[in-house]
C-alpha positions as CSV (number, residue, x, y, z in Angstrom):
1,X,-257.5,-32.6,-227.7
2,X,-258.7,-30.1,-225.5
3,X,-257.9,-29.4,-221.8
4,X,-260.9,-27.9,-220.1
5,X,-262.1,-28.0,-216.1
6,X,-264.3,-30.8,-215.9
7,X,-266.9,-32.1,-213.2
8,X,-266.3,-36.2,-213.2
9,X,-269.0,-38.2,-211.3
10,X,-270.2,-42.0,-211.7
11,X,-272.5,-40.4,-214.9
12,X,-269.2,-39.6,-216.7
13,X,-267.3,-36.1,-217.6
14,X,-269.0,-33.0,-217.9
15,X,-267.3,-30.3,-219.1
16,X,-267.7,-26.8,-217.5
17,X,-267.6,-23.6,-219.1
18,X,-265.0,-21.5,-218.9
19,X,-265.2,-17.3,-219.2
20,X,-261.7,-16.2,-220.4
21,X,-260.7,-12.7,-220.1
22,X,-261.1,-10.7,-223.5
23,X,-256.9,-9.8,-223.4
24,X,-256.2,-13.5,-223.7
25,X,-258.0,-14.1,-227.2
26,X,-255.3,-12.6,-229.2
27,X,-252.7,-14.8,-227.7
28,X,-255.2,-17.5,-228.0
29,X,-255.3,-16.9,-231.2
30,X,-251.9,-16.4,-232.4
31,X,-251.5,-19.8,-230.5
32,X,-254.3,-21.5,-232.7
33,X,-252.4,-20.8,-236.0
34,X,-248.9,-21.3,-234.8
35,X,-250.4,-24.8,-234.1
36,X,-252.3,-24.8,-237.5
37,X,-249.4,-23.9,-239.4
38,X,-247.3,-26.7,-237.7
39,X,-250.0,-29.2,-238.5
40,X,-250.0,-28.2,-242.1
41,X,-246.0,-27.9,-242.3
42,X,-245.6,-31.8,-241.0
43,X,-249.0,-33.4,-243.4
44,X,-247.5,-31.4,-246.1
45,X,-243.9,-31.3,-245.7
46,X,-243.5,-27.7,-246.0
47,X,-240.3,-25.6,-245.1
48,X,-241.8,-22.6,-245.5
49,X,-245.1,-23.3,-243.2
50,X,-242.3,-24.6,-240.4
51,X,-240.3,-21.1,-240.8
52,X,-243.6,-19.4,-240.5
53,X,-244.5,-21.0,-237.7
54,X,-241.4,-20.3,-235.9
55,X,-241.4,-16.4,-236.8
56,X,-244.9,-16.3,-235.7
57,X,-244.3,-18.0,-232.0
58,X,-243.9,-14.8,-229.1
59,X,-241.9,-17.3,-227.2
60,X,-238.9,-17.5,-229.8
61,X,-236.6,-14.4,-228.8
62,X,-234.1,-15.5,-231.8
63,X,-235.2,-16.5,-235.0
64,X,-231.9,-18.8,-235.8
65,X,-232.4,-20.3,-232.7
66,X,-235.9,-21.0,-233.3
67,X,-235.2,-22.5,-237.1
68,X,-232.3,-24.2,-235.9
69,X,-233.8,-26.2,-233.0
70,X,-236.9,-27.0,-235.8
71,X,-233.7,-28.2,-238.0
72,X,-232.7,-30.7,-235.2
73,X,-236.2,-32.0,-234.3
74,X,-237.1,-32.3,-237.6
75,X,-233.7,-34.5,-238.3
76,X,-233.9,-36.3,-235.2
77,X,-237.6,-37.0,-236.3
78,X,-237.2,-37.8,-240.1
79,X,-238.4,-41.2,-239.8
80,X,-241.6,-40.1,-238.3
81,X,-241.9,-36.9,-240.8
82,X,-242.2,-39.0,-244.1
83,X,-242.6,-35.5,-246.0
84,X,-239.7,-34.1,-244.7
85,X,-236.0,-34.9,-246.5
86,X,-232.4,-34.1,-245.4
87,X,-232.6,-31.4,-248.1
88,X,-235.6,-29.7,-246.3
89,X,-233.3,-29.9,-242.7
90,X,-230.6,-28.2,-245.4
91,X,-233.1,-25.3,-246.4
92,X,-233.9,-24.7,-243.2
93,X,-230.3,-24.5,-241.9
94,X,-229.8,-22.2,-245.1
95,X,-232.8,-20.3,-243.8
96,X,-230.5,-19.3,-240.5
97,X,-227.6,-18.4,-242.9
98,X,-229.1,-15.8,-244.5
């Protein structure tokens, strides 16, 4: 999905370009992969990919904090994240402990 500015009339939705500034491309981009990487993480069940993802995101200030709300979600969420186990919630916690 992608959010653009749009023209809507009776033909349908036309989507209109949009010029962004060059110094939002790099944060654009970082964006992109922190989104790739969390993609891969849930189709793959990958720890390490969710961690990285995490790290990579400006927004966390605190890396524990960041890997331990990913723990919760990730718990609270197991029956919708079929390659995900209790023991990959456990490596993640273990992650914070180190």
């Amino acid at each position: 999905m992608v959010e653009v500015p749009a023209e809507v009339s009776s033909k349908g939705i036309k989507p209109l370009k949009v010029e962004l500034p060059r110094e939002v491309i790099p944060m654009l981009r970082t964006q992109a992969e922190i989104q790739k990487l969390s993609a891969e993480a849930a189709s793959e069940g990958s720890i390490e990919k969710v961690a990285k993802a995490v790290l990579l995101d400006p927004v966390v200030n605190d890396a524990g904090s960041g890997l331990k709300a990913m723990a919760e979600l990730i718990q609270a969420n197991l029956d919708m994240l079929p390659r995900f186990s209790k023991g990959d919630v456990e490596e993640l916690y273990s992650l914070i402990r180190r």
